[in-house]
DRENTORKOL-3810 file (N, C-alpha, C; in nm, 4 decimals):
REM DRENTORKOL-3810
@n.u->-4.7651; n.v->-0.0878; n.w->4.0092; ca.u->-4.7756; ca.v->0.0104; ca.w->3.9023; c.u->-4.6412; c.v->0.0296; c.w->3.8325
@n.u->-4.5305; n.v->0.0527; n.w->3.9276; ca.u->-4.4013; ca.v->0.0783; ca.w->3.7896; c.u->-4.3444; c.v->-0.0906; c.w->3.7772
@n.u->-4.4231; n.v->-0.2127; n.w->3.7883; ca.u->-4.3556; ca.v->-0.3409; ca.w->3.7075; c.u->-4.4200; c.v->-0.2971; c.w->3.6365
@n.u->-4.5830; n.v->-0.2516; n.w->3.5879; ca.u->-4.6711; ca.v->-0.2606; ca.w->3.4824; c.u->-4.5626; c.v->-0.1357; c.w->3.3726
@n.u->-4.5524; n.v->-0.0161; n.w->3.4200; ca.u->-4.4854; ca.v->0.0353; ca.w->3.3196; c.u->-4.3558; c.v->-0.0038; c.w->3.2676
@n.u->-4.2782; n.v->-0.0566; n.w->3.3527; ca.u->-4.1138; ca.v->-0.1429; ca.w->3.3023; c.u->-4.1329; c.v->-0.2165; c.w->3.2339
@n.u->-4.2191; n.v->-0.3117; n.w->3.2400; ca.u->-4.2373; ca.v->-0.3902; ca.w->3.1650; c.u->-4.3520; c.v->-0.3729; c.w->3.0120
@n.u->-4.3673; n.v->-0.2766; n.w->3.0320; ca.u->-4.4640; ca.v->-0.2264; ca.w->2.8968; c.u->-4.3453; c.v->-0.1971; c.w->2.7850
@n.u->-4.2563; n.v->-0.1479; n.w->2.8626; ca.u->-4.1643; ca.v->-0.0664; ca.w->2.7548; c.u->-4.0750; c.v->-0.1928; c.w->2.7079
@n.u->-4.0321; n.v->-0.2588; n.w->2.7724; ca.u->-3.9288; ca.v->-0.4261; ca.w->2.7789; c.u->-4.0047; c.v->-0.5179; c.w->2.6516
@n.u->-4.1054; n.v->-0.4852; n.w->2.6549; ca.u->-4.2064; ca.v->-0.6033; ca.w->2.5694; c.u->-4.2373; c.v->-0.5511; c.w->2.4586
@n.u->-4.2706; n.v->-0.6850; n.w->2.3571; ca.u->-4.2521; ca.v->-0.6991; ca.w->2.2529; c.u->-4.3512; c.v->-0.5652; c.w->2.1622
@n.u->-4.4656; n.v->-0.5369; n.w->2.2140; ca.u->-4.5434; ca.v->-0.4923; ca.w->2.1508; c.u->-4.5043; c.v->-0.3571; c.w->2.1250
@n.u->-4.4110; n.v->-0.3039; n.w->2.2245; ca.u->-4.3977; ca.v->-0.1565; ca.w->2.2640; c.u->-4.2575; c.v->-0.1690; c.w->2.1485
@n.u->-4.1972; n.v->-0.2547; n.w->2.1142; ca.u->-4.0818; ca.v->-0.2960; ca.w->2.0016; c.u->-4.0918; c.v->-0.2993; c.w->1.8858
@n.u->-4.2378; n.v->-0.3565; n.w->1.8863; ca.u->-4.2873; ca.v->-0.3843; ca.w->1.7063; c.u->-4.3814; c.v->-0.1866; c.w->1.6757
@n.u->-4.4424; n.v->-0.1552; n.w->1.7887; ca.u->-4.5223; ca.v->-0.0870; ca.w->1.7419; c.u->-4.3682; c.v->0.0445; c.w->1.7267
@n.u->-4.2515; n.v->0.0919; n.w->1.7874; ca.u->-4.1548; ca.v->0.1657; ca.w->1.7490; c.u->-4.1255; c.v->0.1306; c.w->1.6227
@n.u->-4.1124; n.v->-0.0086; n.w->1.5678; ca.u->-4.0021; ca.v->0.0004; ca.w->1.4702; c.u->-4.1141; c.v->0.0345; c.w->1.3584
@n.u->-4.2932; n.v->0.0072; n.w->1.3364; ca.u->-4.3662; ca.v->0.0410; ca.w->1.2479; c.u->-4.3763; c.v->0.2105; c.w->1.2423
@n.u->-4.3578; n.v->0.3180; n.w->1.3118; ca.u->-4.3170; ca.v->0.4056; ca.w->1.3185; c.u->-4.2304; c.v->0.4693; c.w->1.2759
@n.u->-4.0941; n.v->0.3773; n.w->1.2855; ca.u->-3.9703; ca.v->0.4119; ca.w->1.2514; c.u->-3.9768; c.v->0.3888; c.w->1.0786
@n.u->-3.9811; n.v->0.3429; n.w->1.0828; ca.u->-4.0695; ca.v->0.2628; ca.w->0.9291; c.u->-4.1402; c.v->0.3774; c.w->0.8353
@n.u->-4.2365; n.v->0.4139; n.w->0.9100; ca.u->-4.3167; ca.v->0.5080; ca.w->0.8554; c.u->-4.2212; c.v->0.6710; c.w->0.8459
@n.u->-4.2160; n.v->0.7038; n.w->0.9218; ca.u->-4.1242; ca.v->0.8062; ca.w->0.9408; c.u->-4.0091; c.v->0.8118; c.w->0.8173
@n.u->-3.8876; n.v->0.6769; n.w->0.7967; ca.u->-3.8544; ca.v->0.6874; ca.w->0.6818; c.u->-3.8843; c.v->0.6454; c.w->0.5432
@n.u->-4.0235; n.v->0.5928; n.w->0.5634; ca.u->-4.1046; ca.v->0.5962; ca.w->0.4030; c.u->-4.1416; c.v->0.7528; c.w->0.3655
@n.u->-4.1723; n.v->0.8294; n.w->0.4803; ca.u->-4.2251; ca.v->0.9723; ca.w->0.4453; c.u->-4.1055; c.v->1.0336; c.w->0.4023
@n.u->-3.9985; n.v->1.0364; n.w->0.4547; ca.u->-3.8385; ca.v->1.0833; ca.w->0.4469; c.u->-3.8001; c.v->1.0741; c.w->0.2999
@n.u->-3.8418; n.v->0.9480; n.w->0.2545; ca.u->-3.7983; ca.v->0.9170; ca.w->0.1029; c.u->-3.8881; c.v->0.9937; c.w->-0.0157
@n.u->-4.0359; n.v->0.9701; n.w->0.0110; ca.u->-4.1184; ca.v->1.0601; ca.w->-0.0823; c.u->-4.0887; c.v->1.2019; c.w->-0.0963
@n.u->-4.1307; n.v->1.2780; n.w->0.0387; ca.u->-4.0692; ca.v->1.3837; ca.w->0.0593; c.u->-3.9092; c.v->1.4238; c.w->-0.0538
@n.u->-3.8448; n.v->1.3160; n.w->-0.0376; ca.u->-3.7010; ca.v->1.3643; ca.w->-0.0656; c.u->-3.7432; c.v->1.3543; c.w->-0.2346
@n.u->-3.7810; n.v->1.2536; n.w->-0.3024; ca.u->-3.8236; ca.v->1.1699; ca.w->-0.4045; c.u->-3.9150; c.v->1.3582; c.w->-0.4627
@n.u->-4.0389; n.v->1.3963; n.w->-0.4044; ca.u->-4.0981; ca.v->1.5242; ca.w->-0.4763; c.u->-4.0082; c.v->1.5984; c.w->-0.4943
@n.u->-3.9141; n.v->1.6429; n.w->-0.3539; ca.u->-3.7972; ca.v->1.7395; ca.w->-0.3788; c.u->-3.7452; c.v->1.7621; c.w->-0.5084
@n.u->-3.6783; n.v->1.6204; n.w->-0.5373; ca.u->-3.6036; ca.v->1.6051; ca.w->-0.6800; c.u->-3.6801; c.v->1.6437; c.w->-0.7942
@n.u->-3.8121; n.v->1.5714; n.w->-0.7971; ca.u->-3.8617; ca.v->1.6206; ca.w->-0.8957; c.u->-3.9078; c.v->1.8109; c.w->-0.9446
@n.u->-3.9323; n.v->1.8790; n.w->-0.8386; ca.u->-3.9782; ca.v->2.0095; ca.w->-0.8069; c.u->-3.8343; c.v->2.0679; c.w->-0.8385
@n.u->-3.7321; n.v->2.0165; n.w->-0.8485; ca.u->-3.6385; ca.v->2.1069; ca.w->-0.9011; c.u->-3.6077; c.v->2.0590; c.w->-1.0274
@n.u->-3.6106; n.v->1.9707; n.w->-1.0354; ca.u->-3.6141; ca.v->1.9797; ca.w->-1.2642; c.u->-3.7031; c.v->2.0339; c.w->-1.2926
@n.u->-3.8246; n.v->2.0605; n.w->-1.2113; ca.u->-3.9462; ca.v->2.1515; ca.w->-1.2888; c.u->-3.9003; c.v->2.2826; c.w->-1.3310
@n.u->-3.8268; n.v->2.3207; n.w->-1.1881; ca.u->-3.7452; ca.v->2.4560; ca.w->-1.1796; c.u->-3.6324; c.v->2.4603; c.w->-1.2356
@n.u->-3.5180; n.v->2.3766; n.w->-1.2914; ca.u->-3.4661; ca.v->2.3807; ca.w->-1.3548; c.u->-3.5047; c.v->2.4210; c.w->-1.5093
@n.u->-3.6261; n.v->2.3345; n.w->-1.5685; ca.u->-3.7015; ca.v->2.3335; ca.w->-1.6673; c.u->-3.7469; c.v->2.4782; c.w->-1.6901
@n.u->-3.8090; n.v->2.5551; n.w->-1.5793; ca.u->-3.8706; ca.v->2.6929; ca.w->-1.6360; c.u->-3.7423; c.v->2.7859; c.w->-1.6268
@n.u->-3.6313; n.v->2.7425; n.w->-1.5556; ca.u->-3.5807; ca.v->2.8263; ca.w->-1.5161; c.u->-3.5073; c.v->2.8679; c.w->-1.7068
@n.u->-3.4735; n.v->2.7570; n.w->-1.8250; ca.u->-3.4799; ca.v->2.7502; ca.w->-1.9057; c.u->-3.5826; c.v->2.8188; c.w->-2.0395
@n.u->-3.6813; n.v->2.7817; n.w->-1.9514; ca.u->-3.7947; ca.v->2.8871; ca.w->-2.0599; c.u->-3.7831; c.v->3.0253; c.w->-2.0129
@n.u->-3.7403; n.v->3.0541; n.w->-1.9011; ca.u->-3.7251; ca.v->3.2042; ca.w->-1.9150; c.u->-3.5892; c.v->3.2292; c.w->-1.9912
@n.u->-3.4982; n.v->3.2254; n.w->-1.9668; ca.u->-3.3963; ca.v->3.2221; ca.w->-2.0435; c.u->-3.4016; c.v->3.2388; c.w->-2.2168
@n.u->-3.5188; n.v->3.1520; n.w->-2.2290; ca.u->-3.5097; ca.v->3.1483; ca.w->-2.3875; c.u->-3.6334; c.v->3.2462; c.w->-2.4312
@n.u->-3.6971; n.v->3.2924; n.w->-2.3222; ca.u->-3.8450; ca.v->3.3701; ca.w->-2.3942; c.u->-3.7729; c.v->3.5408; c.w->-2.3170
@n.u->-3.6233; n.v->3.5504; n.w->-2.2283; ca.u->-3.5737; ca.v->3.6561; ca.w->-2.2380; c.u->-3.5221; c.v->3.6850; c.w->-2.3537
@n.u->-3.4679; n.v->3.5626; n.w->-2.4137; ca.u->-3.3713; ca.v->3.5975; ca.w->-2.5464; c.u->-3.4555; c.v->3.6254; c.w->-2.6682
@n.u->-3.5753; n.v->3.5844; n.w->-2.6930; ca.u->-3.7027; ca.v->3.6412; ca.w->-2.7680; c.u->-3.7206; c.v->3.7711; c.w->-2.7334
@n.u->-3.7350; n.v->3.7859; n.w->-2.6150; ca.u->-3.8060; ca.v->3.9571; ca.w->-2.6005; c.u->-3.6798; c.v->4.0419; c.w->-2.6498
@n.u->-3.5659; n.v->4.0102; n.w->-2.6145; ca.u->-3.4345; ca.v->4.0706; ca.w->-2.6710; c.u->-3.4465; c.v->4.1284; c.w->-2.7986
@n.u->-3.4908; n.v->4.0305; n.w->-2.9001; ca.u->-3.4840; ca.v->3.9632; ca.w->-3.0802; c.u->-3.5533; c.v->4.0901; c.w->-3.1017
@n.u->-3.7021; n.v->4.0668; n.w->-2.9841; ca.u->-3.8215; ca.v->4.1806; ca.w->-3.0649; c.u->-3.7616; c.v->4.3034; c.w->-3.0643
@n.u->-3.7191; n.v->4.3540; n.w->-2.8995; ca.u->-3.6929; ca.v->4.5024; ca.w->-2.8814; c.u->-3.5784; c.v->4.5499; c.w->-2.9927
@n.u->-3.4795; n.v->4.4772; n.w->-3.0471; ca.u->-3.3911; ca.v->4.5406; ca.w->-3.1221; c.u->-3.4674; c.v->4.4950; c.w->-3.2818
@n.u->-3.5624; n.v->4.4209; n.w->-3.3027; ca.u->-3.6327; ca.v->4.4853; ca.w->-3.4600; c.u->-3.6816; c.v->4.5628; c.w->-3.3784
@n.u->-3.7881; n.v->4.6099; n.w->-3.3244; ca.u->-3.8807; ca.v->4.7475; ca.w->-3.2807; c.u->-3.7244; c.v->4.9022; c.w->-3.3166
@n.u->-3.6366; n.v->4.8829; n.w->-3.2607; ca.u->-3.5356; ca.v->4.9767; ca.w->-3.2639; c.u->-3.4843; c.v->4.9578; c.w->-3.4142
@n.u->-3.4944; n.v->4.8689; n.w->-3.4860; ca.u->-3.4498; ca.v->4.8583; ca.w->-3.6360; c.u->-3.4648; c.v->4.9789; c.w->-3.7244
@n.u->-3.4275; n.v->5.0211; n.w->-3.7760; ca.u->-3.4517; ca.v->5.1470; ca.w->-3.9075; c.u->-3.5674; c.v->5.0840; c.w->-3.9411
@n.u->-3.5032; n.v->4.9768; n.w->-4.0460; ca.u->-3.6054; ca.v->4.9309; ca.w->-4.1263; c.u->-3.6835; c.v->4.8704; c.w->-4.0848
@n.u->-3.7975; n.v->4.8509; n.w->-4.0106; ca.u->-3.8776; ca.v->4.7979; ca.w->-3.9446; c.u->-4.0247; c.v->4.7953; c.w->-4.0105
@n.u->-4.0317; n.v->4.8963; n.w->-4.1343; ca.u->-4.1206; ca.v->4.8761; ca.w->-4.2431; c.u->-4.0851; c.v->4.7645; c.w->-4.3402
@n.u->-3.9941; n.v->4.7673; n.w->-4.3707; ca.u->-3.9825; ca.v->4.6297; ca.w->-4.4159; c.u->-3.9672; c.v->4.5061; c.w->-4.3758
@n.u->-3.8931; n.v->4.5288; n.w->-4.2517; ca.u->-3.9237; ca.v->4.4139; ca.w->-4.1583; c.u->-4.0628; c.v->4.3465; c.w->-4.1691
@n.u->-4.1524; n.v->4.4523; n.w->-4.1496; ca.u->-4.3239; ca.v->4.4051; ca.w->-4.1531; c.u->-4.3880; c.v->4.3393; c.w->-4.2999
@n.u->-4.3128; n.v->4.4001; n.w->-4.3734; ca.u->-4.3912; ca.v->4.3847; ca.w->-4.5378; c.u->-4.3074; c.v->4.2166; c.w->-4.5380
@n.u->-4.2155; n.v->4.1817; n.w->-4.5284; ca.u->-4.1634; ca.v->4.0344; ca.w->-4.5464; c.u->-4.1808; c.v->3.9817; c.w->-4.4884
@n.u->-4.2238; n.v->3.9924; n.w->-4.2850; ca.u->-4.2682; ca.v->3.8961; ca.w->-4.2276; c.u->-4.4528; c.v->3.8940; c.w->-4.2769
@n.u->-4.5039; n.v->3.9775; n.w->-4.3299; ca.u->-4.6257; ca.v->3.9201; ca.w->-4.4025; c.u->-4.6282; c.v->3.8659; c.w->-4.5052
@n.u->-4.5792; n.v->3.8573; n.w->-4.5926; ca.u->-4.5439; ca.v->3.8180; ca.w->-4.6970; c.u->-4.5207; c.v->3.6297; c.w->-4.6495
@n.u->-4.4426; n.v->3.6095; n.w->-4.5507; ca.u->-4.4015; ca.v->3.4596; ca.w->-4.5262; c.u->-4.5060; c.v->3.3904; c.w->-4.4504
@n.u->-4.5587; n.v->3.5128; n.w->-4.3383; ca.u->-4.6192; ca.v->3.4282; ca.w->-4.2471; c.u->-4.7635; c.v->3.4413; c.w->-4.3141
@n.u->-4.7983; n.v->3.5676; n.w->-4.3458; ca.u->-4.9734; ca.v->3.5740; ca.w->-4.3940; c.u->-4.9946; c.v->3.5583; c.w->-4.5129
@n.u->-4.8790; n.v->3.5233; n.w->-4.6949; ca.u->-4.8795; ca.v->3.5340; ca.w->-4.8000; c.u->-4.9594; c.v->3.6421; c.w->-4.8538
@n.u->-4.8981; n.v->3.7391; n.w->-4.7883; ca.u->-4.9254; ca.v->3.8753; ca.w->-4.8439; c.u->-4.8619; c.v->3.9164; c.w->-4.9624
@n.u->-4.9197; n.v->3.9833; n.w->-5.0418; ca.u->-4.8457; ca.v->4.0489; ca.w->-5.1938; c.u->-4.8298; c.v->4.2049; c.w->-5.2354
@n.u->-4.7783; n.v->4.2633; n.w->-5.2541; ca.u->-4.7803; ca.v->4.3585; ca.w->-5.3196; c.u->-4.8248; c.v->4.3763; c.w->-5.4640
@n.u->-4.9212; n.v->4.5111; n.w->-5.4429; ca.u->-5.0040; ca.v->4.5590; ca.w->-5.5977; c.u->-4.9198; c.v->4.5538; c.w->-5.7076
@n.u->-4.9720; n.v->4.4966; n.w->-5.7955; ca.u->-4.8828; ca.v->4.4316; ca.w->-5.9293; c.u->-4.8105; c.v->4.3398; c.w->-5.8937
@n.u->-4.7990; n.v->4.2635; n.w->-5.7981; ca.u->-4.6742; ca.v->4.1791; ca.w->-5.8205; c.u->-4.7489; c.v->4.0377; c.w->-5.8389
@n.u->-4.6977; n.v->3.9792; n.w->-5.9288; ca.u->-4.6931; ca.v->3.8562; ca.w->-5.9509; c.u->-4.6715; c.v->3.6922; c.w->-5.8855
@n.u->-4.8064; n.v->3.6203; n.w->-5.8184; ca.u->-4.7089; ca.v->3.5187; ca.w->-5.7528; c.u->-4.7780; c.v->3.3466; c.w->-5.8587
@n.u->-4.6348; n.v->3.3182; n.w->-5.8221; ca.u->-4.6654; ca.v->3.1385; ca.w->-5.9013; c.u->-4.6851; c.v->3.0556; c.w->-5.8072
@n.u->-4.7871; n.v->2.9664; n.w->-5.8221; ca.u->-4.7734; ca.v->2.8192; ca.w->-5.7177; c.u->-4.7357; c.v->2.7478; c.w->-5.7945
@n.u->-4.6707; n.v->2.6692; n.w->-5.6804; ca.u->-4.6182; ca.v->2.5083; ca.w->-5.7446; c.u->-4.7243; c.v->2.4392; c.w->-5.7025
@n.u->-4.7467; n.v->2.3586; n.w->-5.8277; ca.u->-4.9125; ca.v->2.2889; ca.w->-5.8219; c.u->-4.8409; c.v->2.1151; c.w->-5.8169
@n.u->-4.6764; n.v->2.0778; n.w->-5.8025; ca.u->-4.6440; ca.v->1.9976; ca.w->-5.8086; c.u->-4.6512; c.v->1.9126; c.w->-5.6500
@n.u->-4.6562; n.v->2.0809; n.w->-5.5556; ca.u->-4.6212; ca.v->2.0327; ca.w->-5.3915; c.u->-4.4732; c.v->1.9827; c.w->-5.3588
@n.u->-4.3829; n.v->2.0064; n.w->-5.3602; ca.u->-4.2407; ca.v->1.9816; ca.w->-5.3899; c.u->-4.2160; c.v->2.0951; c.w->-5.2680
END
């Protein structure tokens, strides 16, 4: 009984089947490491959109605090919805220019 186990471990099979293991073990090591990298540019990436959608909410709260914040409204309709004021006059360019 212990030649059968000495010699299990001595031989070839008990050699090849470690090193396919060993093998495996650092193919998982690399993916693993390989998602890592990627999962932090993701987080790098949002960590960026917050940054820039803090500096938006910033923009809003100080127009909301603006005096003029009635006019603020009448010109951002005016650009974004082509809103007009009664009597006023608008021209198109029928050239598209």
């Amino acid at each position: 009984m212990r030649k059968l186990k000495k010699s299990f471990y001595k031989s070839n099979i008990f050699k090849i089947i470690l090193f396919i293991i060993s093998c495996l073990i650092i193919f998982n090591l690399f993916l693993i490491r390989s998602n890592i990298i990627e999962k932090n540019s993701e987080i790098d990436l949002l960590k960026e959109k917050i940054i820039t959608e803090n500096k938006s909410i910033d923009d809003l709260k100080n127009i909301l605090k603006d005096e003029n914040l009635e006019e603020y409204i009448k010109e951002l309709a005016r650009d974004k919805l082509e809103f007009m004021e009664k009597g006023e006059r608008v021209f198109i360019d029928i050239y598209g220019r």
